[in-house]
C-alpha positions in Angstrom: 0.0 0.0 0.0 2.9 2.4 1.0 4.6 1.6 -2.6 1.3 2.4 -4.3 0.9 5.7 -2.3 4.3 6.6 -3.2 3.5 6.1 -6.9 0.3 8.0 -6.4 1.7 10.8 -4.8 4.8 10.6 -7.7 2.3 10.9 -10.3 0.2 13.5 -8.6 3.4 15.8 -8.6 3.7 15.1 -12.0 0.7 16.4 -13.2 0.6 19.2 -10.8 4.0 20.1 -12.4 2.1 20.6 -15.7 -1.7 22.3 -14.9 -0.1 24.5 -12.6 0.4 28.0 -14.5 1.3 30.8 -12.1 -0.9 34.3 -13.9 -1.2 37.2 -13.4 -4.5 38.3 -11.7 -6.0 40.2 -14.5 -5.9 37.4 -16.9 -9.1 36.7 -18.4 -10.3 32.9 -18.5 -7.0 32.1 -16.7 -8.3 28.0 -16.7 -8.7 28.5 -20.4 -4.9 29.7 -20.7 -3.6 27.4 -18.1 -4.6 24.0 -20.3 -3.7 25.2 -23.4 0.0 26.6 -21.5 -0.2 22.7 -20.1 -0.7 21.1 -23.2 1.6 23.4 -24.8 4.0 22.5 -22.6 3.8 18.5 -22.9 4.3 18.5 -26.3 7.7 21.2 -26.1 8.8 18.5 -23.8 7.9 15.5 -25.6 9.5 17.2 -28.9 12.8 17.4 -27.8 12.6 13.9 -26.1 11.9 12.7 -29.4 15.0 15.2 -30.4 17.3 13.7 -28.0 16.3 9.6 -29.2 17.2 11.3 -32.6 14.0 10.5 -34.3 12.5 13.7 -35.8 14.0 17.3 -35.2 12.4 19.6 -32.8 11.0 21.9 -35.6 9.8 19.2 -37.2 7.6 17.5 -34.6 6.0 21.4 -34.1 5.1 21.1 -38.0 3.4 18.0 -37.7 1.2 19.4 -34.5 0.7 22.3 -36.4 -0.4 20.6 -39.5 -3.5 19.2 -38.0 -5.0 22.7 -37.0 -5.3 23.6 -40.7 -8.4 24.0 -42.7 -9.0 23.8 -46.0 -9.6 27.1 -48.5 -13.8 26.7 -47.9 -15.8 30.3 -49.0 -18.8 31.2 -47.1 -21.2 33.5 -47.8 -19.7 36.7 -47.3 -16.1 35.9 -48.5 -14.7 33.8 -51.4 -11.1 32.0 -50.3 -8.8 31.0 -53.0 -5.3 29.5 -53.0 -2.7 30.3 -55.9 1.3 31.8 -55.8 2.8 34.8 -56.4 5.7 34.9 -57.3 6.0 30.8 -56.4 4.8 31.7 -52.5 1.8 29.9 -51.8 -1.2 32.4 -50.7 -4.3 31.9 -49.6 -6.4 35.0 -50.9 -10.1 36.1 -49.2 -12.1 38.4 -51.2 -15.4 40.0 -49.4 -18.5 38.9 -51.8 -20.3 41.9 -51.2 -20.6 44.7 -54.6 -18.9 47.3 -54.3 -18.3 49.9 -57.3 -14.9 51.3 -55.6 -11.7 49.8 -55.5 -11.4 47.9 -51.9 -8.8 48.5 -49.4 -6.2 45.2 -48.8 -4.1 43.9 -46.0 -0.9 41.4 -47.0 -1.0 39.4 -43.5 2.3 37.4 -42.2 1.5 34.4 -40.3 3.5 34.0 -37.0 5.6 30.8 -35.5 8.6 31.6 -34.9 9.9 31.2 -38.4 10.1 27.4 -38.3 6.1 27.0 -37.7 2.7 27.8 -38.7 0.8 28.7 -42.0 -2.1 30.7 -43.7 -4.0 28.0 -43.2 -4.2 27.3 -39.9 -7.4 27.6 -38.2 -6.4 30.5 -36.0 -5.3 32.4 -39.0 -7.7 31.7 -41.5 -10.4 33.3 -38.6 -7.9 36.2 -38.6 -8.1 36.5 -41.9 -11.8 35.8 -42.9 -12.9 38.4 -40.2 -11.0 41.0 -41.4 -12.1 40.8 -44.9 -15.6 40.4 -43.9 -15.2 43.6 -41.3 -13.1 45.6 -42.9 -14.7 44.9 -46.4 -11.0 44.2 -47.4 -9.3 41.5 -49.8 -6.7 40.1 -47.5 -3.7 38.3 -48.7 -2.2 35.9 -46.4 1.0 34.7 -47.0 3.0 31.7 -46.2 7.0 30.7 -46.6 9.6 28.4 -46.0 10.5 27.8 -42.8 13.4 26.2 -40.7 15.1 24.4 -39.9 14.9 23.4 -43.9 15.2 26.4 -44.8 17.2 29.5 -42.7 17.6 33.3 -42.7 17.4 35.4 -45.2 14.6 32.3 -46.8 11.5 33.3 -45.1 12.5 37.3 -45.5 12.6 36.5 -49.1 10.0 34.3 -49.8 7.9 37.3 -48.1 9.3 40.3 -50.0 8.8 38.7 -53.3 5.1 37.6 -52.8 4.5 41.2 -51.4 6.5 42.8 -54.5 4.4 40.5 -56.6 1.4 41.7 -55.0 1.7 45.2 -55.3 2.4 45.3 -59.6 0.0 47.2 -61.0 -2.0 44.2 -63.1 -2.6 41.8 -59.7 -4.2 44.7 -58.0 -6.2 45.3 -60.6 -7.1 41.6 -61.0 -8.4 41.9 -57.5 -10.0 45.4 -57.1 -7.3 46.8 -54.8 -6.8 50.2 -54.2 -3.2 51.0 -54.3 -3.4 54.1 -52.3 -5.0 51.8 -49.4 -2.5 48.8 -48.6 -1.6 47.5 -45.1 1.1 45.0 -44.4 0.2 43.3 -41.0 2.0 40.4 -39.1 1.7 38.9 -35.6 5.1 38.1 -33.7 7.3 36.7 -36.3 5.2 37.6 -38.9 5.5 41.3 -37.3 9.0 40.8 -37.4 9.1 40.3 -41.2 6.2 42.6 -41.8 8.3 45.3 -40.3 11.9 44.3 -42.5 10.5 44.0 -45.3 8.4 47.2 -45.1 12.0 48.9 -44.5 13.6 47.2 -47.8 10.6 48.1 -50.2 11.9 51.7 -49.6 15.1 51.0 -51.2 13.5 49.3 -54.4 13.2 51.8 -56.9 11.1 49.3 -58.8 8.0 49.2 -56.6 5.9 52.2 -57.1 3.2 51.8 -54.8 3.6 53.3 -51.4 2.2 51.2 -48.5 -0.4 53.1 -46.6 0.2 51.5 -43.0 2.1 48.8 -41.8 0.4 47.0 -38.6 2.5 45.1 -35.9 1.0 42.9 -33.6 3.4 41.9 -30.5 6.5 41.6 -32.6 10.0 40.5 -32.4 12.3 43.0 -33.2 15.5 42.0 -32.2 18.1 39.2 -31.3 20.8 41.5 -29.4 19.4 41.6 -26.2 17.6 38.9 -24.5 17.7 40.6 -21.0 15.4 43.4 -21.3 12.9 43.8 -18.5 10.0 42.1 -19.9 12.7 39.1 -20.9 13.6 39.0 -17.8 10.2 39.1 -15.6 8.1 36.9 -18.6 10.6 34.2 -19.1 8.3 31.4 -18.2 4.9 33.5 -19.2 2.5 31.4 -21.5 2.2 30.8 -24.6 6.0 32.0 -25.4 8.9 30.7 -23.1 12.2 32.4 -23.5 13.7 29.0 -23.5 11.3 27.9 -26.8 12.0 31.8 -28.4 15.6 31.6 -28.0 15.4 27.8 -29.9 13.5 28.7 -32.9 15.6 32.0 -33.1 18.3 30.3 -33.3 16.8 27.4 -35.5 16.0 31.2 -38.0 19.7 31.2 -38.7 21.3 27.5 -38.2 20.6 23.8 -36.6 23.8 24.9 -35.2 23.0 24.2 -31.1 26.4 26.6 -30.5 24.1 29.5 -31.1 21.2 28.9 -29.0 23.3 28.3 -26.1 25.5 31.3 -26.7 21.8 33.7 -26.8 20.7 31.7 -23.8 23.9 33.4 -21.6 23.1 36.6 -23.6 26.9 36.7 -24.9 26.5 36.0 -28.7 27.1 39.6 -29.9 30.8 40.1 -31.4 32.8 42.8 -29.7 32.6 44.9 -32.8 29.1 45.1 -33.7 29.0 47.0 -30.1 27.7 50.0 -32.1 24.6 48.2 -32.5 23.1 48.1 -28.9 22.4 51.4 -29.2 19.4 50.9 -31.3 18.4 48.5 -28.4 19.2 50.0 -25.6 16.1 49.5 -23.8 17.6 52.3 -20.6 17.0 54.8 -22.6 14.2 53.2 -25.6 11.7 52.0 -22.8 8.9 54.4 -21.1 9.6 54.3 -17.2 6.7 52.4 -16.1 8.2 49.2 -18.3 11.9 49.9 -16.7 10.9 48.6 -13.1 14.0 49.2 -11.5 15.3 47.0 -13.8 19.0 48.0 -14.3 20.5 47.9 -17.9 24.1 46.3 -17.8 26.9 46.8 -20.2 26.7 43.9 -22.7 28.7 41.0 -22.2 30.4 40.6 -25.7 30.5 37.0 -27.3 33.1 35.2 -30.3 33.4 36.6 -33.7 33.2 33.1 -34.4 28.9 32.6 -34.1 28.5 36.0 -36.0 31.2 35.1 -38.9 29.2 32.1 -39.0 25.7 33.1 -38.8 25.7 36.8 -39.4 21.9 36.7 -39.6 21.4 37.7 -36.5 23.4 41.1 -37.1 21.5 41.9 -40.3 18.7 44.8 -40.5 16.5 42.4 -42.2 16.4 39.8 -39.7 16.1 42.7 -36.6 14.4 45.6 -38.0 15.2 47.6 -34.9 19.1 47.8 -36.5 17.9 50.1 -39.2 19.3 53.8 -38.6 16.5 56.6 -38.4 17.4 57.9 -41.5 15.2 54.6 -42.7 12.8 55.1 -40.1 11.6 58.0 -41.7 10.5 56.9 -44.6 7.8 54.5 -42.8 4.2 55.0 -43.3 1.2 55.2 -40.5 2.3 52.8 -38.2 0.2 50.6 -35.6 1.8 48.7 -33.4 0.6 46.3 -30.6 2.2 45.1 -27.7 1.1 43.2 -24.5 2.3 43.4 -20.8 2.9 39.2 -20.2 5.1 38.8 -23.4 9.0 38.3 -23.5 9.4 40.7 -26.8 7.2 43.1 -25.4 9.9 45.8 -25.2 10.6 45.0 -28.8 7.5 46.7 -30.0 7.8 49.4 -26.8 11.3 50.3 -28.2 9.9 50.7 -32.2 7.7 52.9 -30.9 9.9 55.2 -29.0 12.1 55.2 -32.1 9.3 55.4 -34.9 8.2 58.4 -32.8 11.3 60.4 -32.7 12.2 59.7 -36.6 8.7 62.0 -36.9 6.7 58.8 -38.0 2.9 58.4 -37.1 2.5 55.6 -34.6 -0.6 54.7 -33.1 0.0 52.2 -29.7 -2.0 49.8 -28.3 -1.0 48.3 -25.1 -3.0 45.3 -24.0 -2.9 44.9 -19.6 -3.9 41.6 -19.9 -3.0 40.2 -22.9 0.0 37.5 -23.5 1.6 36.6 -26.6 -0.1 34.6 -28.8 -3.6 36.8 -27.7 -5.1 37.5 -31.2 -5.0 33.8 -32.5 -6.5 31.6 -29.4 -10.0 31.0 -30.9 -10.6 29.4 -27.4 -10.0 33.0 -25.3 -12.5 36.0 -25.3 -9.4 38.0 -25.5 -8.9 36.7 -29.1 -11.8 38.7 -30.3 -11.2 41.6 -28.3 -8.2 42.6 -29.4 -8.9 41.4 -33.3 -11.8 44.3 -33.4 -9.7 46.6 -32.0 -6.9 45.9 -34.9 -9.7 46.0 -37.5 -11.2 49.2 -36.2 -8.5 51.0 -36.1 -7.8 49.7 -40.0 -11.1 50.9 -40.9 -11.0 54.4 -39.5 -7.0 54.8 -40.9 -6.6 52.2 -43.8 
């Protein structure tokens, strides 16, 4: 009987372990977040299990999760979905049924996942995308690309710029209706991240024409030169993104090389002479006072030249749009950017703000108390639908 307690007892830890999610109080349906953070967290853990027996890599495993949450391209009655390339990038494309006798307004969407995850059709997304079309009367392009660890950095920045450069020639809007004064290019955490880069290489293509109208940021990632900034520091174990899982499929961005990861885990990966760059990320001075904390910016720790000769990814504007100087900034259209307070890379989007703002650029920032990261594509949560009509409202008043 003893023996059986024991096991009992040994198992009842065990599952404790995983339900139990520490949150903040203001989270709303905090049960709701705690089993998907617990089942969430199984699978990370059973993933690189797998990794370690050597049968399937850790990226992978996520792709085949991932893969059963997509939906087919099925049109409703207010919005026609279609699949096709541009440019050989698979989009899925959702035009609003409804007659209208103008040209419409369009949004190029970026899927999130960390680069080495996720798609336009996954069920989260495609309700991302269907509603804003439907709400915002919009034809919304949602775009996919390669993704690691097949393919690294600059692959999915590419893949991205080319189906937006595709999108915006003058025959493909007209083949869809689209206004070309009235074009967003929107992306949720990784997808922010390229949203954002290559926003700041169209204005160096002499070829496009078009000028985007906004460019919309939801919770993005910014940067990879500093993964001590406050919120870093007090979100690392915040659902539903881990510092431990953002620093792996960073690193898994640029290389399957381990070396990396571990060398952005200690926060000393950064090459004595690319010093010059923290100060586009020096949160002491980037970050409002309220998000400081008393938290106390230290002098960076510089790594080998060895990681950044190798993978110099990491170093490159494209990869961390918050390296370009402010003489790019200033060319940047109507930005809106959202961040929320549990979130790891929340002082990425705080300190793009501070910096849009004083290169004279139009930012418009909404901070969610209560959200987390992840908050606008958990069909499960209230909060999903929250903050996806405030994103489209603001679109329709501004786009």
């Amino acid at each position: 009987m003893g023996r059986k307690l024991l096991y009992l007892l040994i198992v009842g830890l065990f599952v404790s372990y995983y339900i139990y999610t520490p949150l903040p109080d203001n989270i709303e349906e905090p049960w709701k977040l705690t089993l998907i953070s617990t089942s969430m967290k199984a699978f990370l853990h059973l993933a690189s299990f797998a990794e370690f027996l050597g049968l399937r890599h850790f990226a992978d495993l996520m792709m085949l999760t991932v893969a059963i949450e997509e939906v087919p391209p099925t049109s409703d009655e207010n919005v026609t979905v279609t699949e096709t390339k541009f440019d050989n990038v698979p989009v899925r494309v959702y035009v609003p049924k409804r007659k209208l006798d103008a040209q419409r307004r369009a949004v190029f969407f970026i899927h999130g996942g960390g680069w080495c995850s996720g798609s336009a059709a996954l069920r989260n997304y495609d309700l991302v995308s269907r509603w804003t079309a439907e709400k915002l009367d919009a034809v919304v392009i949602s775009t996919n690309y390669r993704l690691a660890p097949n393919h690294h950095f600059p692959t999915q920045f590419e893949d991205v710029y080319n189906a937006l450069r595709w999108f915006l020639l003058e025959n493909i809007l007209e083949k869809y209706g689209v206004n070309p004064e009235r074009i967003c290019v929107s992306g949720d955490s990784s997808g922010g991240n390229l949203a954002a880069a290559v926003i700041q290489q169209l204005l160096d293509n002499p070829e496009v024409k078009i000028k985007l109208k906004i460019q919309a940021l939801l919770y993005p990632s910014l940067q990879f030169l500093d993964f001590e900034s406050p919120s870093y520091q007090e979100y690392s174990h915040m659902p539903l993104l881990y510092k431990s899982l953002m620093v792996r499929v960073t690193s898994e961005y640029f290389t399957t090389d381990r070396s990396l990861e571990k060398a952005m885990l200690s926060n000393q990966h950064v090459p004595a002479e690319s010093s010059h760059l923290f100060k586009f990320v020096n949160w002491s001075s980037l970050l409002p006072e309220r998000f400081r904390k008393g938290y106390i910016y230290k002098t960076p720790t510089y790594g080998s030249s060895e990681l950044s000769q190798k993978y110099p990814g990491f170093l490159d504007v494209r990869a961390s749009p918050l390296l370009a100087d402010d003489s790019k900034l200033r060319g940047l259209p109507l930005t809106y950017v959202l961040t929320v307070q549990y979130d790891i890379v929340r002082d990425d989007g705080l300190m793009y703000v501070t910096r849009l703002r004083n290169a004279g650029v139009q930012v418009t920032h909404n901070h969610v108390e209560d959200g987390f990261h992840g908050a606008l594509a958990v069909p499960e949560l209230k909060i999903t639908y929250r903050v996806l009509d405030q994103y489209i409202d603001w679109l329709r008043k501004n786009l």
